[in-house]
C-alpha positions in Angstrom: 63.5 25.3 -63.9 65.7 22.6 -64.3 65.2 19.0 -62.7 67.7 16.1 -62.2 66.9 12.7 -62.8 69.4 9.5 -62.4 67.8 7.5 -65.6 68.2 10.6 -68.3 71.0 12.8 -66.7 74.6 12.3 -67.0 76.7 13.3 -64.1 78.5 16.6 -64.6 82.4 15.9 -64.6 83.5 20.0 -63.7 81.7 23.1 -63.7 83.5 26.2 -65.5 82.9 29.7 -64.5 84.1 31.7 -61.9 83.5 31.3 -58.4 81.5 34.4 -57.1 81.0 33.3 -53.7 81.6 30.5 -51.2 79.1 28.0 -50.0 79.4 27.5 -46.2 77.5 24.7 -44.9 76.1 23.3 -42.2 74.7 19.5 -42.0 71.5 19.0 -40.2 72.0 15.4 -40.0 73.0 12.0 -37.6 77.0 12.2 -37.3 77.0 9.1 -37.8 75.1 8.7 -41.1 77.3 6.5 -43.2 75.6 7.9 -46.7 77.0 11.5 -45.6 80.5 10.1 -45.6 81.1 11.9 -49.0 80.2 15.4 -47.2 81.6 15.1 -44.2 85.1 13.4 -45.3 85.5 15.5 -48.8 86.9 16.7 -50.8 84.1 19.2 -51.3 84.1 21.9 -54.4 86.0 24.3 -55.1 84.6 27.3 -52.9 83.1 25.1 -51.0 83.5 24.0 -47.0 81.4 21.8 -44.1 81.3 24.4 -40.6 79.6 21.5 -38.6 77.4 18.4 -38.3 74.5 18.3 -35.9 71.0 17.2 -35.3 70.1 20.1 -32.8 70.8 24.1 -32.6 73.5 23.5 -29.8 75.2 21.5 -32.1 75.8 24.8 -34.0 75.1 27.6 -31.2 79.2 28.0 -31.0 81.0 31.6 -31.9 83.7 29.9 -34.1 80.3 28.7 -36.5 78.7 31.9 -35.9 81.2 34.2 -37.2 81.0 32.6 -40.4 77.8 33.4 -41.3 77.2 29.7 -42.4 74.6 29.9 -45.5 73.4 26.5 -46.7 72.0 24.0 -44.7 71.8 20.5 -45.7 69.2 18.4 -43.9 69.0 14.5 -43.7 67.6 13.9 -40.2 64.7 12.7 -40.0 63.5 14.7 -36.7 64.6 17.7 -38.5 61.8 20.1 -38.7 62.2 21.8 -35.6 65.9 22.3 -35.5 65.7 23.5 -39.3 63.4 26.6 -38.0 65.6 27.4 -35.2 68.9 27.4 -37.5 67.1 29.5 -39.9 66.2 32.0 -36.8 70.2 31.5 -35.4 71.3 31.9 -38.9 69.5 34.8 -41.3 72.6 34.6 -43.7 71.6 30.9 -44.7 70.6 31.8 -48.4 69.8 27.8 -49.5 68.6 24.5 -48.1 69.2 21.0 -49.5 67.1 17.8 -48.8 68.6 14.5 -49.3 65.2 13.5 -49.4 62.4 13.9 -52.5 59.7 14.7 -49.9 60.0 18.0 -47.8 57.1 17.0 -45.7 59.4 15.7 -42.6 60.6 19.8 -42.7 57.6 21.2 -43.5 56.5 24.4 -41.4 55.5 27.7 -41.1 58.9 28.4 -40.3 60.3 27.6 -43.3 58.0 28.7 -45.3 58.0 32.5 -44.2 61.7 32.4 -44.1 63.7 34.2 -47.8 65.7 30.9 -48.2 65.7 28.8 -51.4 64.5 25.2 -50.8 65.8 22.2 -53.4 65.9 18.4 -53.0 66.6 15.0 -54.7 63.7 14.3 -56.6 64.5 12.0 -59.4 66.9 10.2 -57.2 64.6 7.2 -56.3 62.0 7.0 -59.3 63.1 4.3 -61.4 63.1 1.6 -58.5 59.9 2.8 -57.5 59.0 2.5 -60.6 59.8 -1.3 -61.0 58.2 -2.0 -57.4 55.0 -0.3 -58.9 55.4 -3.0 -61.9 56.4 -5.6 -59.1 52.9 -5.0 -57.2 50.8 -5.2 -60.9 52.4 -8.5 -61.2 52.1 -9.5 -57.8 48.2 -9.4 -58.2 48.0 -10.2 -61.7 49.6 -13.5 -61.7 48.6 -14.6 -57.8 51.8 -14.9 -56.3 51.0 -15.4 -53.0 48.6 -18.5 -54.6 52.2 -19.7 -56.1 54.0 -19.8 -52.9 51.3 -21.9 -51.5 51.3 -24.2 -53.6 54.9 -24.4 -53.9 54.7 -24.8 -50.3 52.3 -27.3 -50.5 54.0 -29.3 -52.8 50.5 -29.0 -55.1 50.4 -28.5 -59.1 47.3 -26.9 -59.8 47.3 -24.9 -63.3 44.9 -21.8 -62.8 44.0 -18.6 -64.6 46.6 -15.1 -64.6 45.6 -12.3 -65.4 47.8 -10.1 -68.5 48.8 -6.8 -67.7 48.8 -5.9 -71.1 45.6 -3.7 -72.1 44.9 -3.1 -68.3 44.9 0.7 -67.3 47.4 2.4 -64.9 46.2 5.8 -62.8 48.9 7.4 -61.8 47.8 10.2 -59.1 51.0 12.0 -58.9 52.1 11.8 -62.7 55.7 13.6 -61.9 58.6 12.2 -61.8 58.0 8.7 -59.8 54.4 8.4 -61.9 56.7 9.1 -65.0 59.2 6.6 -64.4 56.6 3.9 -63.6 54.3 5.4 -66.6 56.9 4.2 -68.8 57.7 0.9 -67.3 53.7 0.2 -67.6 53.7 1.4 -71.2 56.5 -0.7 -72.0 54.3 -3.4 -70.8 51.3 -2.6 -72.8 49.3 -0.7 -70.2 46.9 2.3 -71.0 48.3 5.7 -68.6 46.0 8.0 -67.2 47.8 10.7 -65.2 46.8 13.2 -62.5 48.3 16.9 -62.1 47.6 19.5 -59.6 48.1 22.0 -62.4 48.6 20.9 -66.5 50.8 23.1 -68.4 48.5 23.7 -71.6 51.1 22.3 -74.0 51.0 19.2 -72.1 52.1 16.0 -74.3 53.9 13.3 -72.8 54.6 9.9 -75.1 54.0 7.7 -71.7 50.4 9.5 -70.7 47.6 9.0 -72.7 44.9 11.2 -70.8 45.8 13.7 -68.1 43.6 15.3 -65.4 43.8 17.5 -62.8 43.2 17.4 -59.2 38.8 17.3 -60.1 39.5 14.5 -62.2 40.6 11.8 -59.4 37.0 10.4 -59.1 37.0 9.4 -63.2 40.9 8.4 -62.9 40.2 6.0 -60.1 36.5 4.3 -62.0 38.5 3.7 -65.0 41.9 2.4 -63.7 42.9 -1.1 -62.7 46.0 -0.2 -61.0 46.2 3.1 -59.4 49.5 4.3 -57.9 49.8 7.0 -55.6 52.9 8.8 -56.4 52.0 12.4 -55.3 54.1 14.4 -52.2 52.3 15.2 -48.7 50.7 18.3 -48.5 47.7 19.5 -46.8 46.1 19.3 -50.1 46.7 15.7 -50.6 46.4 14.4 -47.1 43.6 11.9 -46.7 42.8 12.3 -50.9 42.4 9.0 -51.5 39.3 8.9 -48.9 36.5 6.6 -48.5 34.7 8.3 -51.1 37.2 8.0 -53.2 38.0 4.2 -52.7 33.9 3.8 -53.3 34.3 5.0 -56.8 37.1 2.4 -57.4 36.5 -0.7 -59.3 36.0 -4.5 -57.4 39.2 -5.6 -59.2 41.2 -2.3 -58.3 44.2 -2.6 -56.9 46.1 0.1 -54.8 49.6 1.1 -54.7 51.5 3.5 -52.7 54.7 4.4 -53.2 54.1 8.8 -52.0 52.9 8.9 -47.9 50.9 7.5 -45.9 48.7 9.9 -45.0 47.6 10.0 -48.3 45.2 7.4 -48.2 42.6 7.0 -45.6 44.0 4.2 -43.9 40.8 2.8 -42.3 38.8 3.4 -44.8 41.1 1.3 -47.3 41.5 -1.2 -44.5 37.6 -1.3 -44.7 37.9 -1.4 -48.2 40.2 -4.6 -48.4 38.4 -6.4 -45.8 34.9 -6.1 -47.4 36.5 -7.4 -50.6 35.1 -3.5 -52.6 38.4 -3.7 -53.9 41.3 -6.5 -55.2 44.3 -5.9 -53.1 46.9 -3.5 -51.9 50.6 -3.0 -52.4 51.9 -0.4 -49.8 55.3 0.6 -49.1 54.4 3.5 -47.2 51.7 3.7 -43.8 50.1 6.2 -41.7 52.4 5.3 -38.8 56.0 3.8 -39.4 57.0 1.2 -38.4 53.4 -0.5 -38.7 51.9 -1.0 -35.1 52.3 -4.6 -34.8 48.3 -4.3 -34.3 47.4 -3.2 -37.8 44.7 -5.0 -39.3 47.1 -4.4 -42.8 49.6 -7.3 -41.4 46.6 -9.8 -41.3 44.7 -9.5 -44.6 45.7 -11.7 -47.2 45.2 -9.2 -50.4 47.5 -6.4 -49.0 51.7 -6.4 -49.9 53.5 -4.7 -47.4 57.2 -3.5 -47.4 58.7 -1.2 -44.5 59.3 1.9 -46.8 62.5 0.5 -48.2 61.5 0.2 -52.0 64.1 2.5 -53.3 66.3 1.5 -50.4 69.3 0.3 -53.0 72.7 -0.3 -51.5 73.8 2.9 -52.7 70.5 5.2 -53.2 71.1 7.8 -50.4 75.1 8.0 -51.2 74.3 9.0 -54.4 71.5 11.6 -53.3 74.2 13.2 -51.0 76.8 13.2 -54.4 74.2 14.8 -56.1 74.1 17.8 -53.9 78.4 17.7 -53.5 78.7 17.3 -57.3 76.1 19.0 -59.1 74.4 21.6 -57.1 77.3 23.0 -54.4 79.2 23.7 -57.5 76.5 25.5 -59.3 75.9 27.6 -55.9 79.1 28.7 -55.5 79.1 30.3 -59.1 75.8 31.5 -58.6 74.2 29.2 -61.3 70.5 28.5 -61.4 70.0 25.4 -58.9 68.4 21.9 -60.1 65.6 20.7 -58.3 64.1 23.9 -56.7 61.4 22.8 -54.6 57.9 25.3 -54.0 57.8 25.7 -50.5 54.0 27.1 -50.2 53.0 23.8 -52.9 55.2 21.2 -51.1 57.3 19.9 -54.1 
C-alpha cells in the first residue's frame, strides 16, 4: 500500500498508461467551499468529469446525474455522514470515496462500512505543521512562556530557570504519520521517542523511534514520557484512551498534547488532572465539543494552551489536499492504478 506525504513526495507531473475507464464524480461538499475551487472549476484529468456539487441526496436525486452511474464521491462537508450513506444507497455504481480530510471519523458508519466501496483520504497532508505545533507546545512549557509575557507585560526583568528539551522523552500515542513527522522534529532536538502502534510490523525499525509498543503498552509509554502527544485517529477503540487511569500513571511534570480528537482524552478527567496540579500542563488543539463551550473549565486554567483546531490551518493546506486528489489519485483511478492513501474502513485509518 502506498501512502502520500507532502514533506518526502514529489508531485507527479503526468500519469502514462492508458485510460481504462472514466471517473465520474460527485462532490459531497459546501458549494461554496473556496479550497474546492480546483474541482469544481477544472480542468480535471483526462477521463475524468464533476456530475454535481451538493451537501444533501436531493442535491443529486435528478435523472440527468442518475443516468450516469456517478462512481466516486468526494466528501469535504463536515455534516456529511448521513448524506454519504444515502448516496451510497441512491448510487451502488459508486466504486471509490475520497476524504479531503485525514480523519474519516466525521463519515464513519455502519453504512459505509458494509457498503463494497474503496475508502482513501489525505493523510500526510497536514503532519509536518502539526508536527512543529507539537514542538511549539514542548517549548511553550519548557521555557514558561506565558511567565515571559507577564513579565514583558509587567515591564519586570526577573532571570529564572528553563527547562532543555534536549534529553527529555517524547510518547507519541499514534506513532503514524503526524507522530512521525513530530518524532523527527523532537529527535532533531535531542529528544528520546517512544512510539505507540495498534499493530507493529515485526520488521519494525524506524531511525526517529527508539522503543515501540503496542496498544498494552500505553500505561509504560505514558510513566516514562515527559511530553506525550496524542496523534492517533478516532475510533471506538481509541475513544476515551487517554482515561483517568491513564492520566494517574502520568508523571507530575507531564505535559499533554493533542493534535488527533477530542474524544480521545477523557476530558474531565484531564481537566481534573490540570486542576489538582497531577500533571504540568496541556496543549490542546482539539476538544470534546468544538467550538469550546464558553463554560469550559479548559479556558480558565492557567497551565492549559488552547487553539480552535486550526494548527495545520495554513493558507493553502486544504487547496492542496483537494490537488492531491485532482492530481495524483483521479488520474491513477481512471487507469485503474493502485490508489494512495487507502484508508481501513472496519480500523478507522
Amino acid at each position: 500500500m502506498s501512502y502520500w506525504n507532502r514533506e518526502t513526495c514529489q508531485p507527479t507531473s503526468q500519469y502514462e498508461g492508458e485510460i481504462t475507464k472514466e471517473a465520474r464524480v460527485l462532490a459531497l461538499c459546501d458549494p461554496a467551499d473556496a479550497y474546492n475551487k480546483p474541482l469544481y472549476n477544472g480542468p480535471l484529468p483526462e477521463g475524468s468529469k464533476l456530475l454535481a456539487v451538493g451537501s444533501t441526496l436531493a442535491d443529486f436525486d435528478n435523472e440527468s446525474i442518475i443516468n450516469q452511474d456517478p462512481n466516486v464521491i468526494f466528501v469535504s462537508h463536515p455534516n456529511a455522514r448521513g448524506p454519504l450513506v444515502e448516496l451510497l444507497n441512491k448510487f451502488p455504481s459508486v466504486e471509490w470515496v475520497h476524504t479531503r480530510s485525514a480523519g474519516v471519523d466525521f463519515i464513519a458508519s455502519d453504512g459505509l462500512l458494509s457498503s463494497p466501496v474503496q475508502l482513501t483520504n489525505a493523510k500526510g497532508m497536514f503532519s509536518s505543521t502539526l508536527a512543529e505545533y507539537c514542538m511549539m507546545a514542548c517549548a511553550y512549557f519548557a521555557k514558561d512562556l506565558p511567565r515571559l509575557m507577564r513579565q514583558k507585560n509587567d515591564v519586570n526583568w526577573e532571570q529564572y530557570p528553563v527547562l532543555e528539551i534536549r534529553g527529555a522523552t517524547l510518547g507519541v500515542v499514534g506513532f503514524g504519520d503526524i507522530g512521525r513527522s513530530s518524532a523527527k522534529l523532537a529527535k532533531a532536538y535531542g529528544m528520546k521517542v517512544l512510539g505507540l502502534k495498534r499493530s507493529i510490523p515485526e520488521s519494525f525499525s524506524d531511525p526517529y523511534c527508539d522503543e515501540i509498543y503496542d496498544m498494552n503498552g500505553l500505561v509504560e509509554l505514558v510513566q516514562k514520557s515527559d511530553y506525550i502527544l496524542i496523534a492517533t485517529p478516532l475510533t471506538e477503540q481509541t475513544r476515551g484512551l487517554i482515561s483517568k487511569e491513564v492520566l494517574q500513571h502520568c508523571k507530575k511534570t507531564a505535559v499533554i498534547i493533542n493534535v488527533g480528537r477530542g474524544p480521545i482524552i477523557d476530558e474531565e478527567a484531564l481537566i481534573e488532572a490540570l486542576a489538582n496540579g497531577d500533571i504540568k500542563g496541556a496543549g490542546l488543539d482539539v476538544m470534546t465539543v468544538e467550538p469550546l463551550p464558553k463554560d469550559s473549565q479548559l479556558w480558565k486554567l492557567d497551565n492549559v494552551l488552547l487553539s480552535p483546531h486550526n494548527m495545520d490551518m495554513t493558507l493553502s493546506f486544504m487547496q492542496e489536499s483537494t490537488e492531491f486528489f485532482i492530481n495524483e489519485n483521479l488520474p491513477r483511478f481512471v487507469r485503474g492504478i493502485e490508489l494512495l492513501n487507502p484508508v481501513d474502513k472496519s480500523a478507522g485509518y
